[in-house]
PQR file with spaces between the fields and no chain letter, atoms N, CA, C, O and H, PARSE charges and radii, in Angstrom:
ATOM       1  N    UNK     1      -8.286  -14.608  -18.680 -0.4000 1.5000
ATOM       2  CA   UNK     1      -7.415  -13.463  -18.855 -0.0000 2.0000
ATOM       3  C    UNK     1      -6.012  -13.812  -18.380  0.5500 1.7000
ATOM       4  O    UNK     1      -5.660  -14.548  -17.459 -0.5500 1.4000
ATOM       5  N    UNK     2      -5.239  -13.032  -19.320 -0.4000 1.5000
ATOM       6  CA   UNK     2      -3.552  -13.411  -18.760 -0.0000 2.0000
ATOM       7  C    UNK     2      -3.058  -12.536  -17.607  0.5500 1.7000
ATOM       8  O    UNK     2      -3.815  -11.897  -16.876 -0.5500 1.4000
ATOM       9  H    UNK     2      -5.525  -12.434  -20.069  0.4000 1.0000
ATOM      10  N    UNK     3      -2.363  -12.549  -17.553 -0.4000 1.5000
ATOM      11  CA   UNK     3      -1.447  -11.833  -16.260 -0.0000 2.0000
ATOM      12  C    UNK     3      -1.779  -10.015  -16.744  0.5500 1.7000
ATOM      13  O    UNK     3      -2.255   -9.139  -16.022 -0.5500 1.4000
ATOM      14  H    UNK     3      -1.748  -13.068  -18.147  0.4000 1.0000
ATOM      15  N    UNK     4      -1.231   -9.883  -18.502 -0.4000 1.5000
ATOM      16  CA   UNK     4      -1.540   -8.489  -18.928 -0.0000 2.0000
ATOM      17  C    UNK     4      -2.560   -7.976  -18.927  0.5500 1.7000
ATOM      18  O    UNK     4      -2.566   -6.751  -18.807 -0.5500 1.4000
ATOM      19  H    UNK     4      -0.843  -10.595  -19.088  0.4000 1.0000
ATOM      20  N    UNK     5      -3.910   -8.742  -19.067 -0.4000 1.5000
ATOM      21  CA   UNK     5      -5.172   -8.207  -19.150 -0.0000 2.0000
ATOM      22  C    UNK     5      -5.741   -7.910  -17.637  0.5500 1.7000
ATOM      23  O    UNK     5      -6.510   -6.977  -17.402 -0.5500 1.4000
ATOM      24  H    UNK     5      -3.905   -9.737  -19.165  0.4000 1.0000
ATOM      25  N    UNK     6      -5.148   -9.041  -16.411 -0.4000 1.5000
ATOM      26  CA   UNK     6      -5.773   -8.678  -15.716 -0.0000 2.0000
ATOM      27  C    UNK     6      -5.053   -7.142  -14.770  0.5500 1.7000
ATOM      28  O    UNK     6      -5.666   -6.574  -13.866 -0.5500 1.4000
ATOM      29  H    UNK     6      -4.523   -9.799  -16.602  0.4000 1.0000
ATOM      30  N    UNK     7      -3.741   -6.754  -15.248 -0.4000 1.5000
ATOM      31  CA   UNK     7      -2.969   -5.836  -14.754 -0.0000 2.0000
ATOM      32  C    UNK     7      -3.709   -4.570  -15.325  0.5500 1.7000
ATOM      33  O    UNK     7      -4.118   -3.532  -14.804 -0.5500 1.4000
ATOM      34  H    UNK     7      -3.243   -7.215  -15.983  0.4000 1.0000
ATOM      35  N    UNK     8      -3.716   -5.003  -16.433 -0.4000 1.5000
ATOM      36  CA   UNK     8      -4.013   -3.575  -17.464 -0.0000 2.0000
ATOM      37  C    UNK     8      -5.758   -3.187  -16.906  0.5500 1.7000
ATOM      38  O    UNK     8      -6.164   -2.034  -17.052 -0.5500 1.4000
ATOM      39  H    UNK     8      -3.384   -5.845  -16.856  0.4000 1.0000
ATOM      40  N    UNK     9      -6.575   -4.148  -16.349 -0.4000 1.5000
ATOM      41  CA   UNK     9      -8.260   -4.396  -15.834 -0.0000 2.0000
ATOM      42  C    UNK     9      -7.883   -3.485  -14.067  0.5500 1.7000
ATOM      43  O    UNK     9      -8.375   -2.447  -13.624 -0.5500 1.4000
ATOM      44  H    UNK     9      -6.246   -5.085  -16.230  0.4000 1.0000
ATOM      45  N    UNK    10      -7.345   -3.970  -13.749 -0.4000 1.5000
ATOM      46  CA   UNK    10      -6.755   -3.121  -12.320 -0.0000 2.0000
ATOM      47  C    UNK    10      -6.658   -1.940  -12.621  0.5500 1.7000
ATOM      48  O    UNK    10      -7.492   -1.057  -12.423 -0.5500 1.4000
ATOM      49  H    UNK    10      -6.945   -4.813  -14.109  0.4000 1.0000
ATOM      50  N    UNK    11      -5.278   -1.825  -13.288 -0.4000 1.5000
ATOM      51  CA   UNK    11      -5.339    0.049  -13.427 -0.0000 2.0000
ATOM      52  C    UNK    11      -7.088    0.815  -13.385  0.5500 1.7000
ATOM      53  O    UNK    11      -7.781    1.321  -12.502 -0.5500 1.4000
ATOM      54  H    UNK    11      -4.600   -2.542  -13.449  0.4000 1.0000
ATOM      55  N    UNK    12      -7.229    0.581  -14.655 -0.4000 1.5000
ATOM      56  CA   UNK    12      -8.386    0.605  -15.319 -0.0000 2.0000
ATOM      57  C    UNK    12      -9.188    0.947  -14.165  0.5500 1.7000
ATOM      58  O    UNK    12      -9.276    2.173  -14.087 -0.5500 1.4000
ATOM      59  H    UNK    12      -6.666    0.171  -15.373  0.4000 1.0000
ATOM      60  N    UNK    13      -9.724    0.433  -13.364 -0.4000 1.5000
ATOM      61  CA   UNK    13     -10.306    0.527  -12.277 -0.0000 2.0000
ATOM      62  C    UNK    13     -10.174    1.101  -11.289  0.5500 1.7000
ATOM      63  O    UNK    13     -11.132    1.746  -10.864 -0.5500 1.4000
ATOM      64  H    UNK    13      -9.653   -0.563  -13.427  0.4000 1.0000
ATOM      65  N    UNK    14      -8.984    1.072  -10.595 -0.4000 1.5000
ATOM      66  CA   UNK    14      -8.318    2.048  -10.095 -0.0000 2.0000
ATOM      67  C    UNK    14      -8.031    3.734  -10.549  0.5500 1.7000
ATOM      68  O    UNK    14      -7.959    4.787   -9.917 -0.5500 1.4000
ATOM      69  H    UNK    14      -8.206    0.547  -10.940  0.4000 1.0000
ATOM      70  N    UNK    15      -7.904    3.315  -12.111 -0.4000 1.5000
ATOM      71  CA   UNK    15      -8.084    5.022  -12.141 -0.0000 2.0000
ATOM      72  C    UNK    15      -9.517    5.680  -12.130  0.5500 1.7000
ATOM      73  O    UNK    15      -9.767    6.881  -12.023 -0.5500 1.4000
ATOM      74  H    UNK    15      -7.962    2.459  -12.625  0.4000 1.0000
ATOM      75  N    UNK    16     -10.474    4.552  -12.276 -0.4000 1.5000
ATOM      76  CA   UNK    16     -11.845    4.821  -11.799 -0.0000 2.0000
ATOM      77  C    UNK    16     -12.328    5.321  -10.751  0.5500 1.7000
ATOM      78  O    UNK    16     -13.214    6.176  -10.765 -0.5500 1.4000
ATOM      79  H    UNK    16     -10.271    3.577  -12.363  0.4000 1.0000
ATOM      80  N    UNK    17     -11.839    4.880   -9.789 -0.4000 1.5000
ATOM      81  CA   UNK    17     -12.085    4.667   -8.214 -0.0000 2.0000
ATOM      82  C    UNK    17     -11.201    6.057   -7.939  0.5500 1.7000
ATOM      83  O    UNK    17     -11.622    6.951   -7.205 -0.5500 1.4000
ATOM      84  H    UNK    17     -11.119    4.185   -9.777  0.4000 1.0000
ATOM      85  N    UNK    18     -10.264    6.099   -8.443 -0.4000 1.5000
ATOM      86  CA   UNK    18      -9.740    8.095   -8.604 -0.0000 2.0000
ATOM      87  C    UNK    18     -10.625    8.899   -8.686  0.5500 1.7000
ATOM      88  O    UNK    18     -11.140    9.645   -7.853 -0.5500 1.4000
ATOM      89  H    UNK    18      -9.922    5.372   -9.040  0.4000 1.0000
ATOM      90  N    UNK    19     -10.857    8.666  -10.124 -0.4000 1.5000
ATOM      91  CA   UNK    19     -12.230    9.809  -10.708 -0.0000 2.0000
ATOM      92  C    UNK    19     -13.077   10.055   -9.348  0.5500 1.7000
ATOM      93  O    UNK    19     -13.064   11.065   -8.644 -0.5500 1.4000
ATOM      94  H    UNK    19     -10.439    8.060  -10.801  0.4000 1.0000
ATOM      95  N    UNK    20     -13.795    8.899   -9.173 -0.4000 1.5000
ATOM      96  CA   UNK    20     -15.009    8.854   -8.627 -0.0000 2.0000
ATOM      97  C    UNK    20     -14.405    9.556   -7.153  0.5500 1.7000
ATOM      98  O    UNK    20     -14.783   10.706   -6.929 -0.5500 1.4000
ATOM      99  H    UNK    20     -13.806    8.079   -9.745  0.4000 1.0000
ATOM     100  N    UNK    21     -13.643    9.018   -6.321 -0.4000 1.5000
ATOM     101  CA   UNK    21     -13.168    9.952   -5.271 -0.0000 2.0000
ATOM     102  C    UNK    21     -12.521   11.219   -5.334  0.5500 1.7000
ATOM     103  O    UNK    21     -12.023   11.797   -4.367 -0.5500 1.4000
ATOM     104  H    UNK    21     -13.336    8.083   -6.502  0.4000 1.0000
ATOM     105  N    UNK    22     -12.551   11.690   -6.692 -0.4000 1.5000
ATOM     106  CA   UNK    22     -12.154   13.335   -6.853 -0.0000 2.0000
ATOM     107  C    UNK    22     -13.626   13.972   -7.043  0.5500 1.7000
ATOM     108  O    UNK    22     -13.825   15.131   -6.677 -0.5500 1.4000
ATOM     109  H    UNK    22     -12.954   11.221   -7.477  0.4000 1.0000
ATOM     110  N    UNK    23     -14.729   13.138   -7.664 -0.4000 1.5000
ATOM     111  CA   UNK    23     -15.384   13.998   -7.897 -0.0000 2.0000
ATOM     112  C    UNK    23     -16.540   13.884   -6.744  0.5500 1.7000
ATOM     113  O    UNK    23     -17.506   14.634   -6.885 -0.5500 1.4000
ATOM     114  H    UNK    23     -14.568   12.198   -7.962  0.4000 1.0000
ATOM     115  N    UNK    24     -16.515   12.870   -5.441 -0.4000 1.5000
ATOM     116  CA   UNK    24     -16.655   12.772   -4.089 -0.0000 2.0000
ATOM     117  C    UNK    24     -16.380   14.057   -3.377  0.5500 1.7000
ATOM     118  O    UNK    24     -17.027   14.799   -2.638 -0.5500 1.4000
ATOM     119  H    UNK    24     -15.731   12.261   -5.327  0.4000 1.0000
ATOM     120  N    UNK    25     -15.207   14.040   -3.864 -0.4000 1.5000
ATOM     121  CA   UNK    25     -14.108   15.370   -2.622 -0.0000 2.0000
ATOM     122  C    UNK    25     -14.774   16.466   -3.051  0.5500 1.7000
ATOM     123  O    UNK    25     -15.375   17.025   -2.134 -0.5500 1.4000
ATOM     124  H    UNK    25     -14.680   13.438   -4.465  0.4000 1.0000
ATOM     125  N    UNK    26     -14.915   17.106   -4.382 -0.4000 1.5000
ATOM     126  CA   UNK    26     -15.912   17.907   -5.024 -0.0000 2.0000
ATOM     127  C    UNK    26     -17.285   18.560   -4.201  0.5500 1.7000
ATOM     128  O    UNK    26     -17.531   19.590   -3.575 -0.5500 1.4000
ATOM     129  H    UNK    26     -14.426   16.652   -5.127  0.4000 1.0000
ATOM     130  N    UNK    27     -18.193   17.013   -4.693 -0.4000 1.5000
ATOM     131  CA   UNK    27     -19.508   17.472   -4.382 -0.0000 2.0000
ATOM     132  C    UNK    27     -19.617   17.677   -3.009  0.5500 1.7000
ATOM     133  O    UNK    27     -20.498   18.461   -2.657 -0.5500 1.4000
ATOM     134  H    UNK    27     -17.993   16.175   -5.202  0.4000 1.0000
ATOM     135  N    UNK    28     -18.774   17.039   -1.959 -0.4000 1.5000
ATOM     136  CA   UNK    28     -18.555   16.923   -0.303 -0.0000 2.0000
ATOM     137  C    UNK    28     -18.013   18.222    0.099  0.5500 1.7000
ATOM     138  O    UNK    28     -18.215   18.733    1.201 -0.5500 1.4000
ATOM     139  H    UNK    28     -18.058   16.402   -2.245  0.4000 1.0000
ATOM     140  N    UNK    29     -17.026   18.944   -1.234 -0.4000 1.5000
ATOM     141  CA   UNK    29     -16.101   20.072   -0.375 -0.0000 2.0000
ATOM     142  C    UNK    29     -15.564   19.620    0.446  0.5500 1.7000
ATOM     143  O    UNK    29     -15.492   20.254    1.498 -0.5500 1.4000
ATOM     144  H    UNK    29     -16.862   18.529   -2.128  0.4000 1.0000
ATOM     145  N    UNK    30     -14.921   18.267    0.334 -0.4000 1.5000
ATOM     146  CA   UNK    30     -14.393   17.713    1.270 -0.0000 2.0000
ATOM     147  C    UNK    30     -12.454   18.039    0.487  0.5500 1.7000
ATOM     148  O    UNK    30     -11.501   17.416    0.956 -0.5500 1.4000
ATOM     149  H    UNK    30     -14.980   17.752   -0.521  0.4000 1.0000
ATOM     150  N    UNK    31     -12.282   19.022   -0.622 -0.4000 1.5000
ATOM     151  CA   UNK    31     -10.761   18.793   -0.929 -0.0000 2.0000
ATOM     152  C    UNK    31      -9.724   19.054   -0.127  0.5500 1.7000
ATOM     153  O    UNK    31      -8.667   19.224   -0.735 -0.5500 1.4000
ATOM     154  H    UNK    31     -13.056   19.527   -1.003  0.4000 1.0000
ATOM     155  N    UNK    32      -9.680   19.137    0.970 -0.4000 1.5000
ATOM     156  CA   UNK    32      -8.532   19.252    2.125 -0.0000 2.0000
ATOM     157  C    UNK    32      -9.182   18.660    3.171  0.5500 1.7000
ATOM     158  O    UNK    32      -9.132   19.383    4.166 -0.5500 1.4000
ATOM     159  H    UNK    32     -10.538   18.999    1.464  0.4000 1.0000
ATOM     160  N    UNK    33      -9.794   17.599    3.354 -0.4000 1.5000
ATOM     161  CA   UNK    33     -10.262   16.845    4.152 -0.0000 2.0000
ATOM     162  C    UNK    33      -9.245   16.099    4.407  0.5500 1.7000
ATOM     163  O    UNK    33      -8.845   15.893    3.261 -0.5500 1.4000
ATOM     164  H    UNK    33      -9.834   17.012    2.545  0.4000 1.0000
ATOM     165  N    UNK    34      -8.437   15.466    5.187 -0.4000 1.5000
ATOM     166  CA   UNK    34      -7.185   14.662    5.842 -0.0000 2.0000
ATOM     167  C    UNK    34      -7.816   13.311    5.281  0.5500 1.7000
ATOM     168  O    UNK    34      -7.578   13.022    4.108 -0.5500 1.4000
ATOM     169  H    UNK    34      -8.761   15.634    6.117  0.4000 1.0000
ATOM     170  N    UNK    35      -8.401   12.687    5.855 -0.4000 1.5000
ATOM     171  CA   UNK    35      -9.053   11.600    5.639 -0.0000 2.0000
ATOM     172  C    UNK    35      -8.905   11.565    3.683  0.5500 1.7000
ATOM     173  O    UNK    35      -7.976   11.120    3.009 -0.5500 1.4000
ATOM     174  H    UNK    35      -8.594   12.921    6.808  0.4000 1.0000
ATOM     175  N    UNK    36     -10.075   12.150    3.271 -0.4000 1.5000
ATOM     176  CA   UNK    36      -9.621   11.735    1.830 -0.0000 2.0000
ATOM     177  C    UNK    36      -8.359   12.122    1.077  0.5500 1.7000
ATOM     178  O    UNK    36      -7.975   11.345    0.203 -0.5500 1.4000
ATOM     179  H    UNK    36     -10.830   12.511    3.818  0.4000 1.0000
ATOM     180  N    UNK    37      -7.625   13.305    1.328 -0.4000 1.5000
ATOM     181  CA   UNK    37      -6.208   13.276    1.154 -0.0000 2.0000
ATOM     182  C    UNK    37      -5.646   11.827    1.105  0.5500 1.7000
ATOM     183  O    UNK    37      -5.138   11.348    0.092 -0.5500 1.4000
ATOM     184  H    UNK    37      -7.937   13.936    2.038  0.4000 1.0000
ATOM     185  N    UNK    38      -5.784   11.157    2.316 -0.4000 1.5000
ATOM     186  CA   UNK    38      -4.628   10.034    2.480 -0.0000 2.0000
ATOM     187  C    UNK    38      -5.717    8.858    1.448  0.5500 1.7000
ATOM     188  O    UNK    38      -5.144    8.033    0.735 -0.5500 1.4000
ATOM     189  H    UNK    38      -6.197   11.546    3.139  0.4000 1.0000
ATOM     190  N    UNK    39      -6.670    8.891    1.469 -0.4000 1.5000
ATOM     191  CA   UNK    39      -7.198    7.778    0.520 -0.0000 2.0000
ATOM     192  C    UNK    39      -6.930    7.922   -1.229  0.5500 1.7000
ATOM     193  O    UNK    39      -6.873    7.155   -2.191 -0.5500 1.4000
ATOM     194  H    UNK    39      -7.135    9.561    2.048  0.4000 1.0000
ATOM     195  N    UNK    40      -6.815    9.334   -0.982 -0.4000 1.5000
ATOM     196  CA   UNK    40      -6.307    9.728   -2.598 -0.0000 2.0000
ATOM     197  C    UNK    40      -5.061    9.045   -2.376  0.5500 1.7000
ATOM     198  O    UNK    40      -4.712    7.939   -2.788 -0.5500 1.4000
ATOM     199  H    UNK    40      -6.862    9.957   -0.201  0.4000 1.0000
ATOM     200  N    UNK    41      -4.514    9.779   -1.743 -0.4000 1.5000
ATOM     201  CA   UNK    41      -2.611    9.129   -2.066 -0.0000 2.0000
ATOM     202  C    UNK    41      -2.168    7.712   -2.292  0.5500 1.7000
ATOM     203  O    UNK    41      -1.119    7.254   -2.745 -0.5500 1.4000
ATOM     204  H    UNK    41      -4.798   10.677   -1.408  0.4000 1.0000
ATOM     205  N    UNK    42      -3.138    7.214   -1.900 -0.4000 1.5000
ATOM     206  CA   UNK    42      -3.514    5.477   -1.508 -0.0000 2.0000
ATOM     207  C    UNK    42      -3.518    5.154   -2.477  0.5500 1.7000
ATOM     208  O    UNK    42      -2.529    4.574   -2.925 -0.5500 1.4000
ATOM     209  H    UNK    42      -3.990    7.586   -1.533  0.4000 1.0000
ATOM     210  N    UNK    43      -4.681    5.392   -3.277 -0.4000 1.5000
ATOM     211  CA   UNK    43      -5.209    5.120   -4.596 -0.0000 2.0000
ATOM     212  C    UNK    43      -4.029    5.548   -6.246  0.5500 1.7000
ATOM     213  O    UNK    43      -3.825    4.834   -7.229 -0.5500 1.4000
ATOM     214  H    UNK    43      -5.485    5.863   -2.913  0.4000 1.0000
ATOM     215  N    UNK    44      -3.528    6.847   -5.955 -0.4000 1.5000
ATOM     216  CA   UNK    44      -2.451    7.124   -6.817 -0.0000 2.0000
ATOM     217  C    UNK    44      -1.214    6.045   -6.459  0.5500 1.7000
ATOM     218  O    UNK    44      -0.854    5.342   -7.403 -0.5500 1.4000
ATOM     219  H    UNK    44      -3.694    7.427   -5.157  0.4000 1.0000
ATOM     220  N    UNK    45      -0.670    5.895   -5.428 -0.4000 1.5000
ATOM     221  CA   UNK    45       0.202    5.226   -5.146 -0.0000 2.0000
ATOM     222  C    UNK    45      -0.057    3.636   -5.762  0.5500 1.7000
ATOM     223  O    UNK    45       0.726    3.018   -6.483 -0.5500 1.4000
ATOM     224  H    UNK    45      -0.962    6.466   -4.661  0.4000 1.0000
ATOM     225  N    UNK    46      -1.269    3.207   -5.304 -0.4000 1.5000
ATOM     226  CA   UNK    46      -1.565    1.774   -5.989 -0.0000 2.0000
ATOM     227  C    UNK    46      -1.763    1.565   -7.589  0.5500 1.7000
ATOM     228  O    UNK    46      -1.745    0.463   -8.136 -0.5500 1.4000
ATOM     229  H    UNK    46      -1.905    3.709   -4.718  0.4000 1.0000
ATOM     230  N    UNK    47      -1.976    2.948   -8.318 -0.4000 1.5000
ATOM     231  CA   UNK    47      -2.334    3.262   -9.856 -0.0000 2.0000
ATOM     232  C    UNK    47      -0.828    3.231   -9.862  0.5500 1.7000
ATOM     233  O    UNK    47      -0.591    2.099  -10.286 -0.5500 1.4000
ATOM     234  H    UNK    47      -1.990    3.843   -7.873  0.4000 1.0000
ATOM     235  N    UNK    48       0.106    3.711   -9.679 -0.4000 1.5000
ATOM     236  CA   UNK    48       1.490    3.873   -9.718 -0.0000 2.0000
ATOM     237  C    UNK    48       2.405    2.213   -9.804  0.5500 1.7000
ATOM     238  O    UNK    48       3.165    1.884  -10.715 -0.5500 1.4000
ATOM     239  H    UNK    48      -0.086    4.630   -9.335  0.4000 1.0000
ATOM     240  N    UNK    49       2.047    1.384   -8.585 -0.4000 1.5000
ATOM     241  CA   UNK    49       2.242    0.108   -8.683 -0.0000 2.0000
ATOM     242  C    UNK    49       1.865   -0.332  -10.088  0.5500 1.7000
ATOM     243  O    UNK    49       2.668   -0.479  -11.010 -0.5500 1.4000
ATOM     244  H    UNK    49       1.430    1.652   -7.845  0.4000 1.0000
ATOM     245  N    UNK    50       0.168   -0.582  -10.162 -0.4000 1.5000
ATOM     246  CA   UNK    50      -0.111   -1.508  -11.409 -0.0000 2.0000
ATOM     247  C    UNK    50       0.566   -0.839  -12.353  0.5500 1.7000
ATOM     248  O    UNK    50       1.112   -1.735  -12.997 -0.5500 1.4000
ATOM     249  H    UNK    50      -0.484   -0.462   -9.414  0.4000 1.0000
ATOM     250  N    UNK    51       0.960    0.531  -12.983 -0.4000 1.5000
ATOM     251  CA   UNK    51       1.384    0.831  -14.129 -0.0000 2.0000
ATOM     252  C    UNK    51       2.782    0.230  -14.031  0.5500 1.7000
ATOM     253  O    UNK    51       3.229   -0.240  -15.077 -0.5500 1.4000
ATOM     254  H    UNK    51       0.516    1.258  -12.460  0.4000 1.0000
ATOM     255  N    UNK    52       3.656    0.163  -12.771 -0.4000 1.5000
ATOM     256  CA   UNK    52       5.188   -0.677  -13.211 -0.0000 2.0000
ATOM     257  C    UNK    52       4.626   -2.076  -13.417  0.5500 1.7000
ATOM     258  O    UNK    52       5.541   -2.868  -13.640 -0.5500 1.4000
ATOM     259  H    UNK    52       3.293    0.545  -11.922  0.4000 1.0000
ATOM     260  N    UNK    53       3.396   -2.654  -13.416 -0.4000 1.5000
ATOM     261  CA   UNK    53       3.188   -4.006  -13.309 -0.0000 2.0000
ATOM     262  C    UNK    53       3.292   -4.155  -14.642  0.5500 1.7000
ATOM     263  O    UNK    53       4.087   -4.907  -15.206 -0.5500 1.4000
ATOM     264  H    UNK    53       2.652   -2.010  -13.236  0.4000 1.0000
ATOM     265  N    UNK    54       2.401   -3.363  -15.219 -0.4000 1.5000
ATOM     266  CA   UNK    54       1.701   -3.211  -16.414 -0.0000 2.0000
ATOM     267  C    UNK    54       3.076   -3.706  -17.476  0.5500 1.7000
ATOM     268  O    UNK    54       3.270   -4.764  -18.075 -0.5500 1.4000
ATOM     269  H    UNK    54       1.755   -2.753  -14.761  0.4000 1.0000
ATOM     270  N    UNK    55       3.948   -2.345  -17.388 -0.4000 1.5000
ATOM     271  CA   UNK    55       5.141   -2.303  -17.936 -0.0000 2.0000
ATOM     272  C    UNK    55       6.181   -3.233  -17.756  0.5500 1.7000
ATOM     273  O    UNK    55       7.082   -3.236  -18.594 -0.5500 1.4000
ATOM     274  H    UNK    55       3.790   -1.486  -16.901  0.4000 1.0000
ATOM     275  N    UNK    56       6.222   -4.078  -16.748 -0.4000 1.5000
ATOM     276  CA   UNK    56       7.017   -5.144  -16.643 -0.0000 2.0000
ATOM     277  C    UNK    56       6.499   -6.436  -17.014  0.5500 1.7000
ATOM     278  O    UNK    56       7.299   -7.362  -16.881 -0.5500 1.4000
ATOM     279  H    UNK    56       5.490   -4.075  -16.067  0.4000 1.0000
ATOM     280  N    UNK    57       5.388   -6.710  -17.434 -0.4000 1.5000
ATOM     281  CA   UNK    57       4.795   -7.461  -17.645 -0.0000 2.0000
ATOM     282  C    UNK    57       5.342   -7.227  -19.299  0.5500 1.7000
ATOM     283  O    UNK    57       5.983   -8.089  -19.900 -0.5500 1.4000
ATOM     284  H    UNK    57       4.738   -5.958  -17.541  0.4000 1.0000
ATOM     285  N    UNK    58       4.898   -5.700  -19.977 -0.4000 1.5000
ATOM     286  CA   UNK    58       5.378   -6.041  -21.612 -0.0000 2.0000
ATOM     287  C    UNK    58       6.535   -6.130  -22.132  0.5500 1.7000
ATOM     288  O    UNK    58       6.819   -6.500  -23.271 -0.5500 1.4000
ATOM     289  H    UNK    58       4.377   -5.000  -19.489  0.4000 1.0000
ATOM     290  N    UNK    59       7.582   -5.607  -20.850 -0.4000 1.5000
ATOM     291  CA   UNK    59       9.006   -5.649  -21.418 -0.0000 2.0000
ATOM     292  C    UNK    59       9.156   -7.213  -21.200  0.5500 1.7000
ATOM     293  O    UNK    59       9.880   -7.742  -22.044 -0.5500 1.4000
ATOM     294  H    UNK    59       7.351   -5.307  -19.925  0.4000 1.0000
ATOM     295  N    UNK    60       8.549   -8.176  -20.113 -0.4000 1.5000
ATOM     296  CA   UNK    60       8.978   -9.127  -20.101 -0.0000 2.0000
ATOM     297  C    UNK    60       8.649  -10.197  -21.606  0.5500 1.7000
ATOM     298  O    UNK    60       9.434  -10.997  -22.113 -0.5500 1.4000
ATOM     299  H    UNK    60       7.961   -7.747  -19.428  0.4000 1.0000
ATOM     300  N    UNK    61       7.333   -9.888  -22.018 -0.4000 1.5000
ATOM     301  CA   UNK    61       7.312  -10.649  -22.888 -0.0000 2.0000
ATOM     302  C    UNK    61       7.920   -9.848  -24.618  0.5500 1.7000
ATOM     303  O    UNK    61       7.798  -10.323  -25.747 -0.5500 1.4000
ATOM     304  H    UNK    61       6.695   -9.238  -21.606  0.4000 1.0000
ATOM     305  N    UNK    62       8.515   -8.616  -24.217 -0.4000 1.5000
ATOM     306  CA   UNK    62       9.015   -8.086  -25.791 -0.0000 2.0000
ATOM     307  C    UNK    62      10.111   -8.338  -25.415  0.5500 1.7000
ATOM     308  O    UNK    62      10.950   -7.968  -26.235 -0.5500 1.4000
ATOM     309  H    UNK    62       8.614   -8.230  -23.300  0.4000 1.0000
ATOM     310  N    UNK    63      10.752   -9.061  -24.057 -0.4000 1.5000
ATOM     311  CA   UNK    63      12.369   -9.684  -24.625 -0.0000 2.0000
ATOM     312  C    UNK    63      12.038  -11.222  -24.865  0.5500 1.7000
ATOM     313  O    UNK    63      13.030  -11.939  -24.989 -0.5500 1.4000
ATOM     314  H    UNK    63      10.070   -9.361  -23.390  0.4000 1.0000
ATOM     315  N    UNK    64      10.810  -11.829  -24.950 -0.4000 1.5000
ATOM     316  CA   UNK    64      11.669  -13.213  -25.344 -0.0000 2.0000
ATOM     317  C    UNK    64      10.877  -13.259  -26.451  0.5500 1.7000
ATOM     318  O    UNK    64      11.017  -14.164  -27.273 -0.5500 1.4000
ATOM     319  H    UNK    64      10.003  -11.246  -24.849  0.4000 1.0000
């Protein structure tokens, strides 16, 4: 895998690992739990990274 596949395989996963800890917070009634609050934010914040990865990765190769 190239640099794009394995960026675009991250997200991917990461927005998995979202799901699955929203629907955690759910069945726990844990949605204002401090603790998973900050692991959510964690997780959005790192989905946030790979997507500028993502995107810098295709502008880099749609300029040359």
């Amino acid at each position: 895998m190239d640099n794009l596949d394995n960026a675009k395989h991250d997200h991917q996963k990461n927005k998995s690992d979202i799901v699955n800890l929203v629907k955690q917070m759910i069945a726990l009634d844990k949605w204002g739990d401090v603790e998973y609050k900050k692991e959510l934010q964690d997780l959005v914040r790192k989905d946030e990274d790979l997507v500028k990865e993502v995107t810098r990765i295709i502008r880099e190769r749609n300029d040359t």
